[in-house]
FIMAR-766358 format. One record per residue: x, y, z of N, C-alpha, C, CB in turn. Coordinates in steps of 0.05 Angstrom, whole numbers, padded with zeros to 5 digits, always signed. Each point is the difference from the previous one (the first is absolute). Last residue first. Glycine has a CB too. Layout:
REM residues N
XYZXYZXYZXYZ...
//
This chain:
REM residues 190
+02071+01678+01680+00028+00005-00002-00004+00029-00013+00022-00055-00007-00093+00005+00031+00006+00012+00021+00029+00008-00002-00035-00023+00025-00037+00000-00090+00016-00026+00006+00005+00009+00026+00023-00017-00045-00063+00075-00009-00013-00016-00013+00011-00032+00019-00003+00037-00054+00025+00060+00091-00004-00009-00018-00012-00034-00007+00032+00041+00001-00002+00071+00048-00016-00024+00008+00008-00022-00026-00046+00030+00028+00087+00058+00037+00016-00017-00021-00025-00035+00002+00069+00029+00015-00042+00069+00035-00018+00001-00013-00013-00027-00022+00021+00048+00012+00062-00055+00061-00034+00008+00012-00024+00010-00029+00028+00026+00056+00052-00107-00038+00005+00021-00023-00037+00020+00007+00041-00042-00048-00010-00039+00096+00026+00016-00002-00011+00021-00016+00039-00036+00004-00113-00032-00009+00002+00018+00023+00029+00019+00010-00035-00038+00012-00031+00020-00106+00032-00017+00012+00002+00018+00031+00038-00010-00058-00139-00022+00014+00025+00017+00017+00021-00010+00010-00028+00021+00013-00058-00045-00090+00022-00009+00029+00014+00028+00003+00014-00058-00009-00116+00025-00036+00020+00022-00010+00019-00008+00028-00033+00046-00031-00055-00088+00011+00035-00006-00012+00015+00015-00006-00009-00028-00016-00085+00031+00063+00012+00022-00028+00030-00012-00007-00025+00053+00019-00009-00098+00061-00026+00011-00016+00003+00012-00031-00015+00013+00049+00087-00045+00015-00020-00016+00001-00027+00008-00014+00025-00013+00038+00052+00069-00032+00013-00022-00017-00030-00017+00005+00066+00000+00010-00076+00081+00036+00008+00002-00038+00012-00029-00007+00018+00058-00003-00050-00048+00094-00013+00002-00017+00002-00002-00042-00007+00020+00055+00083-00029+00014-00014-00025+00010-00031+00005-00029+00019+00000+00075+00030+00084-00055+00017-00024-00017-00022-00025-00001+00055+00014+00020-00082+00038+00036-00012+00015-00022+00017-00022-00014-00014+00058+00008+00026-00069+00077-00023-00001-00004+00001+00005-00029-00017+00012+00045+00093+00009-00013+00003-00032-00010-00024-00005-00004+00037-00017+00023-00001+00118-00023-00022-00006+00013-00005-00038-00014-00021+00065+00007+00093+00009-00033+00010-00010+00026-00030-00027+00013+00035+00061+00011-00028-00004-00103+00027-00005+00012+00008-00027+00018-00004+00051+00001-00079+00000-00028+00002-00016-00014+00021-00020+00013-00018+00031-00037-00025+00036+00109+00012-00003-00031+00004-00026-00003+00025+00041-00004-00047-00018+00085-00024+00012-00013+00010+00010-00026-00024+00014+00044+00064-00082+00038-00004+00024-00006-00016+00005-00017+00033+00004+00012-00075-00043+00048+00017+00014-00010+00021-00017-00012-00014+00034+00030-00088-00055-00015+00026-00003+00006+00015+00018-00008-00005-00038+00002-00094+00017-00035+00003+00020+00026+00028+00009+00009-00041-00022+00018-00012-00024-00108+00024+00002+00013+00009+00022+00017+00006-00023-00033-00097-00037-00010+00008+00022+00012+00032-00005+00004-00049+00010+00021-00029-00045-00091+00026-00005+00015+00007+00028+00008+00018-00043-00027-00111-00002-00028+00023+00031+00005+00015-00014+00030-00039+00056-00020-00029-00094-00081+00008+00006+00028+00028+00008+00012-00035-00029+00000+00002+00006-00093-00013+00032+00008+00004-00005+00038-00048+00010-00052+00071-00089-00013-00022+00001+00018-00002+00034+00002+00008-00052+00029+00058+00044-00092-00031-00017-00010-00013+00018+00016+00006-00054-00008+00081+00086+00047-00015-00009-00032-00015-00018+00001+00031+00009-00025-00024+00051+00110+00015-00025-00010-00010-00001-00023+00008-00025+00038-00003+00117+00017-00013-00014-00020+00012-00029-00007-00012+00046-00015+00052+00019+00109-00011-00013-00029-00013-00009-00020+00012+00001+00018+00021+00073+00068-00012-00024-00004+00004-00007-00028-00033+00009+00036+00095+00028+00047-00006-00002-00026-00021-00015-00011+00040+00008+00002-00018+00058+00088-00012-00023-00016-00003-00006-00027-00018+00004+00034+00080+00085-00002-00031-00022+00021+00003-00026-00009-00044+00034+00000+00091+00031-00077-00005+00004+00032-00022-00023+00015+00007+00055-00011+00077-00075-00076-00033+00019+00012+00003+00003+00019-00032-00013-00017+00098-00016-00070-00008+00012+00025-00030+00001+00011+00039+00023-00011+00057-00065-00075-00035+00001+00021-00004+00009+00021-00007-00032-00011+00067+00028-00079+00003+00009+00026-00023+00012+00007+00045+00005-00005+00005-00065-00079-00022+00009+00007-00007+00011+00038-00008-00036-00049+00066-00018-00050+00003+00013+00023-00018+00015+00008+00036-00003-00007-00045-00093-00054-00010+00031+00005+00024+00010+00030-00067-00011-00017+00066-00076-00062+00005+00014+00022-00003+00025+00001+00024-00029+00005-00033-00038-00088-00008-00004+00030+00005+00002+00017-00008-00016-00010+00055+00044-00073-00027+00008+00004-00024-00013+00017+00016+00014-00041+00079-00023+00011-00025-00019-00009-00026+00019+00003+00023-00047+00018+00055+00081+00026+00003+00007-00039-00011-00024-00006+00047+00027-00013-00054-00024+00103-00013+00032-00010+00014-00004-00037+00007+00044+00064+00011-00126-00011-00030+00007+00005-00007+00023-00013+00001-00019+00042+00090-00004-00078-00016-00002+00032-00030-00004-00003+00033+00034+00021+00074-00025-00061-00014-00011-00020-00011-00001+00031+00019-00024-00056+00050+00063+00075+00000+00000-00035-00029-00006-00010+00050-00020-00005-00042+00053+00105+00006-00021-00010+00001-00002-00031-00017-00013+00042+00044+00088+00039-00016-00013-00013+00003-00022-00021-00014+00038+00014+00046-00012+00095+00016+00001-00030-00031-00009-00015+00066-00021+00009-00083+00074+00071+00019-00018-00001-00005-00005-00027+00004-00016+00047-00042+00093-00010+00003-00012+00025+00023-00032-00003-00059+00025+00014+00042+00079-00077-00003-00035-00004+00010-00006+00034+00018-00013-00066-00044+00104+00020+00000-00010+00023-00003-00037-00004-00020+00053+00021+00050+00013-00091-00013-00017-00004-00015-00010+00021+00026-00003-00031+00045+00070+00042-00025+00008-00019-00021-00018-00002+00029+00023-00028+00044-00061+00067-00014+00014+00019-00016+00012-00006+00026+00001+00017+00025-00050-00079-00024-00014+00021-00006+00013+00019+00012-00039-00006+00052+00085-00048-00026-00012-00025-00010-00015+00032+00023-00016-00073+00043+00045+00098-00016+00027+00002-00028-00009-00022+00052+00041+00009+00022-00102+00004-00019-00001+00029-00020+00029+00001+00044-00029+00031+00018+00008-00104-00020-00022-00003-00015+00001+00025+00027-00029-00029+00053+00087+00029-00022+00013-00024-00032-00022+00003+00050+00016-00043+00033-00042+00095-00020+00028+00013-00014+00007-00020+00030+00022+00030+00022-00088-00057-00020-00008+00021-00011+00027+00012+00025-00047+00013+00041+00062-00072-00029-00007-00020-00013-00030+00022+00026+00016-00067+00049+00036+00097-00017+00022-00008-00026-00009-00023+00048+00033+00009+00024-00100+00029-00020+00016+00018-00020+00024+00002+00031-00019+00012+00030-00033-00077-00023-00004+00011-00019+00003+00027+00022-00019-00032+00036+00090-00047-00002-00026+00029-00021-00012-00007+00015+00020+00042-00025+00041-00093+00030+00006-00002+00011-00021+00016-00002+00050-00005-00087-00083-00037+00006+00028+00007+00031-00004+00012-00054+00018+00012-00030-00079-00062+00029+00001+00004+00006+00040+00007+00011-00057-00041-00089+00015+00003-00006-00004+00036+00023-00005+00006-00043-00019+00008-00014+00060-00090+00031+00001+00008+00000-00007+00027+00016+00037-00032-00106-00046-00040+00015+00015+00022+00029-00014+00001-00047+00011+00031-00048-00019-00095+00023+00019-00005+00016+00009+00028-00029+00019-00044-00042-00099+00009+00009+00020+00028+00018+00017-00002-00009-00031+00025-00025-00027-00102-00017+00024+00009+00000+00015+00025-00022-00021-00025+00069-00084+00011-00008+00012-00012-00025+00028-00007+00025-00043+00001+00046+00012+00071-00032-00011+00000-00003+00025-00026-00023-00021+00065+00124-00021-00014-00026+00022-00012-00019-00020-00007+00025+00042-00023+00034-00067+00106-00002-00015-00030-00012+00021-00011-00007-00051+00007+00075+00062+00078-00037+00000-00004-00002+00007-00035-00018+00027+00060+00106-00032-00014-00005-00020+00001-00033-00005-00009+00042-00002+00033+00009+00081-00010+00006-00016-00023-00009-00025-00013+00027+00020+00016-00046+00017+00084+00002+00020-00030-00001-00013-00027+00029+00030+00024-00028-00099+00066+00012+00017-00018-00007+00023-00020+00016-00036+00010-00070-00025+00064+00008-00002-00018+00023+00024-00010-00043-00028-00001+00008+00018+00082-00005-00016-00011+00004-00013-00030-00018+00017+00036+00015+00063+00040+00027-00006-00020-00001-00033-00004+00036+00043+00020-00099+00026-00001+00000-00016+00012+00024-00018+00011-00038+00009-00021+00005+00052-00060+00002+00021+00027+00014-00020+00029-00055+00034-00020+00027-00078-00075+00038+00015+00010-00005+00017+00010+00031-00005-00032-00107-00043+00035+00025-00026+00011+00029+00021-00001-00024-00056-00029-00061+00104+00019+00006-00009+00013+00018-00020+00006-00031+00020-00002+00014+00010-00083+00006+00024+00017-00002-00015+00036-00027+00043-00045-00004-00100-00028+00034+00001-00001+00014+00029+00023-00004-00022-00065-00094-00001+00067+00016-00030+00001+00028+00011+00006-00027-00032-00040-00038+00098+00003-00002+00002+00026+00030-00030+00020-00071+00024-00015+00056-00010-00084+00007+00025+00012+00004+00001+00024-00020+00016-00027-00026-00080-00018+00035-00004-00007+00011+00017+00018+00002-00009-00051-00090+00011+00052+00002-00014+00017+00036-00005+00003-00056-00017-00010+00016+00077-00052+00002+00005+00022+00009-00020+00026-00030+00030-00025+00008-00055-00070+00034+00015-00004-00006+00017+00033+00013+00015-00072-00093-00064+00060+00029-00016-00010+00024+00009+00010-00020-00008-00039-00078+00048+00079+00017-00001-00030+00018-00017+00005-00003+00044-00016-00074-00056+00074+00017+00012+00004+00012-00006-00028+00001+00000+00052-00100+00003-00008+00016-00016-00022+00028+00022-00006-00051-00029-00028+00004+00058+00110-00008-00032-00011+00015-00006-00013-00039-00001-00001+00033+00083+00081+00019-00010-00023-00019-00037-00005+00063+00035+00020-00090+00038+00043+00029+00011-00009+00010-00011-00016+00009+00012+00031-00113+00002+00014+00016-00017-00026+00020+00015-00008-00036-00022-00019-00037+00023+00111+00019+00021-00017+00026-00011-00008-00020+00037+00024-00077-00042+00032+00023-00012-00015+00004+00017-00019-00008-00045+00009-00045+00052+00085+00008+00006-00023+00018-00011-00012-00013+00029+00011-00089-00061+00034+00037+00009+00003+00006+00018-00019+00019-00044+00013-00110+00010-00002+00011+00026+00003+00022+00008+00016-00038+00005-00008-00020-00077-00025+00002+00002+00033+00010+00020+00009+00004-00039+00004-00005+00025-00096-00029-00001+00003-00001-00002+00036-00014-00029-00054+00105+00027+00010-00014+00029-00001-00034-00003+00004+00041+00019-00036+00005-00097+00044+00004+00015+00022-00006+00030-00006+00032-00035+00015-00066-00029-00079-00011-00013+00022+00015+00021+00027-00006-00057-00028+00044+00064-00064-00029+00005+00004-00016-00001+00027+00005-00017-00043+00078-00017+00021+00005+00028+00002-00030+00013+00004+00047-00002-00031-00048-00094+00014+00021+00007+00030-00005+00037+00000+00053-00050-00006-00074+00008-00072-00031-00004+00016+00012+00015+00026-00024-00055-00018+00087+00069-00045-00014+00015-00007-00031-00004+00018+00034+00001-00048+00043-00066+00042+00002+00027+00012-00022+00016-00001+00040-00001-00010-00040-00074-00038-00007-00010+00030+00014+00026+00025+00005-00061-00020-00013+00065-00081-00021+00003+00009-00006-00012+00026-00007+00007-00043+00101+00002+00004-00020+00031+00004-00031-00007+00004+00033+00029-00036+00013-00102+00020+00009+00010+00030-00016+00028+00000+00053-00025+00006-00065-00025-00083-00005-00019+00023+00002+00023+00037+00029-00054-00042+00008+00087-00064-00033-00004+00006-00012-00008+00042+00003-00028-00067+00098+00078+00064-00011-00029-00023-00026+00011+00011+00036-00055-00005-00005+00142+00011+00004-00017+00013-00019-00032-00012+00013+00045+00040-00021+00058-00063+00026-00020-00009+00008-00023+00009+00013+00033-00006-00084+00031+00039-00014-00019-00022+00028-00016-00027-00056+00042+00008+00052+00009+00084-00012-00021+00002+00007-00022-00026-00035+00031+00029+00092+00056-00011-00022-00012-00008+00000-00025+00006-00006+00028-00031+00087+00014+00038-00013+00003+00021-00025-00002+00000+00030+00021+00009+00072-00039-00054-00034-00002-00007-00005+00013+00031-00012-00052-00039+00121+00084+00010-00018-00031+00008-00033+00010+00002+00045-00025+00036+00040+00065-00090-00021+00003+00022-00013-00029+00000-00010+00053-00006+00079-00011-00055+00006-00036+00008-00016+00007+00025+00055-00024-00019-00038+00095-00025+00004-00005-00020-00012-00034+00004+00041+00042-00012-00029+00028+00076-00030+00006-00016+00001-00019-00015-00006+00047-00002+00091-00034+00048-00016-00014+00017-00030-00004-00021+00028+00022+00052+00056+00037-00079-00009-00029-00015-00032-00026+00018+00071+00005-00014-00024+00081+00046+00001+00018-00028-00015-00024-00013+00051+00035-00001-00024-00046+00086-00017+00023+00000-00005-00003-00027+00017+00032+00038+00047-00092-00020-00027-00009+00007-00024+00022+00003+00026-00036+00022+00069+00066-00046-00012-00022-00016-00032-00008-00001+00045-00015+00010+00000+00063+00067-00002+00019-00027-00015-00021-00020+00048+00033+00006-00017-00074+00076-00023+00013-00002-00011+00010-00022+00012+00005+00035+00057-00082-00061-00005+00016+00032-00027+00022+00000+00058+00000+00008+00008-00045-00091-00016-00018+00016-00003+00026+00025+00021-00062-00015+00023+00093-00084-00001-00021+00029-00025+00002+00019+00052+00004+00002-00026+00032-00100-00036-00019+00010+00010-00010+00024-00026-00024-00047+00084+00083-00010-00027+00008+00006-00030-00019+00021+00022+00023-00050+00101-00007+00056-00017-00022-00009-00027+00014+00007+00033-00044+00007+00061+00102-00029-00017-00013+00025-00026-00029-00020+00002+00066+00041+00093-00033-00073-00018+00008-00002-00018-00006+00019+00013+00002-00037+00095+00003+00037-00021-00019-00007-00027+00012+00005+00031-00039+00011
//
């Protein structure tokens, strides 16, 4: 029997990952939110954090990608059992199913997924940024309109971890922080 060209596992996702990349511009992200990011993103590189945009408007057929590769690394679902997606050319049936959970866990480890992604989210609407915040010292601020400035002295001194800054981005810049998920802001907090 002939081998199968498109199974599922690292090789695959090397050769196909380019095909179903996820955004990392501002300027893919809905009207509304990219401009309540864009004051937010503005306002901590003007206090002179760093941010640094890993992912916005997430492709379709990736999110499929990321979803189904984790439930059958997980063994949540069955091999067999994962529906095609018209334009995903993959084989997520291998000799076992245990050799096509080890294939699907080498796709989410490539992928560094922290937990299962969602079919339909915040990042394939395009109101959700991943985004990894840092500084040193004192963070100060620019508030929109008023031009007045908010200090954030507390640690820690990332996006991640610092409930000061959360607290800031949802109350000023409506931008939320899902707090389980550390780079992970959005329009809602999901």
């Amino acid at each position: 029997m002939p081998a199968k060209s498109n199974l599922s596992g690292a090789t695959w996702w090397r050769q196909h990952n380019a095909r179903f990349s996820n955004s990392r511009d501002l300027a893919d992200l809905a009207p509304d939110f990219r401009y309540r990011v864009g004051r937010f993103v503005d306002a901590l590189r003007w206090g002179e954090a760093s941010v640094v945009v890993s992912s916005t408007l997430r492709h379709p057929s990736r999110a499929y990608l990321m979803h189904y590769a984790w439930r059958v690394a997980h063994g949540q679902v069955a091999a067999e059992d994962v529906p095609p997606r018209s334009g995903v050319d993959i084989d997520w049936v291998h000799e076992s199913e245990k050799a096509s959970r080890d294939a699907a866990m080498e796709m989410v480890q490539l992928a560094r997924m922290a937990h299962v992604a969602s079919l339909t989210s915040n990042h394939t609407r395009g109101t959700a940024i991943d985004m990894t915040i840092t500084w040193t010292g004192t963070l100060l601020l620019k508030l929109p309109g008023s031009g007045n400035l908010w200090e954030i002295p507390d640690r820690p001194r990332t996006g991640a971890g610092n409930t000061e800054l959360h607290r800031l981005g949802a109350d000023l810049f409506r931008v939320h922080k899902l707090a389980s998920d550390p780079p992970h802001w959005s329009h809602d907090g999901h």
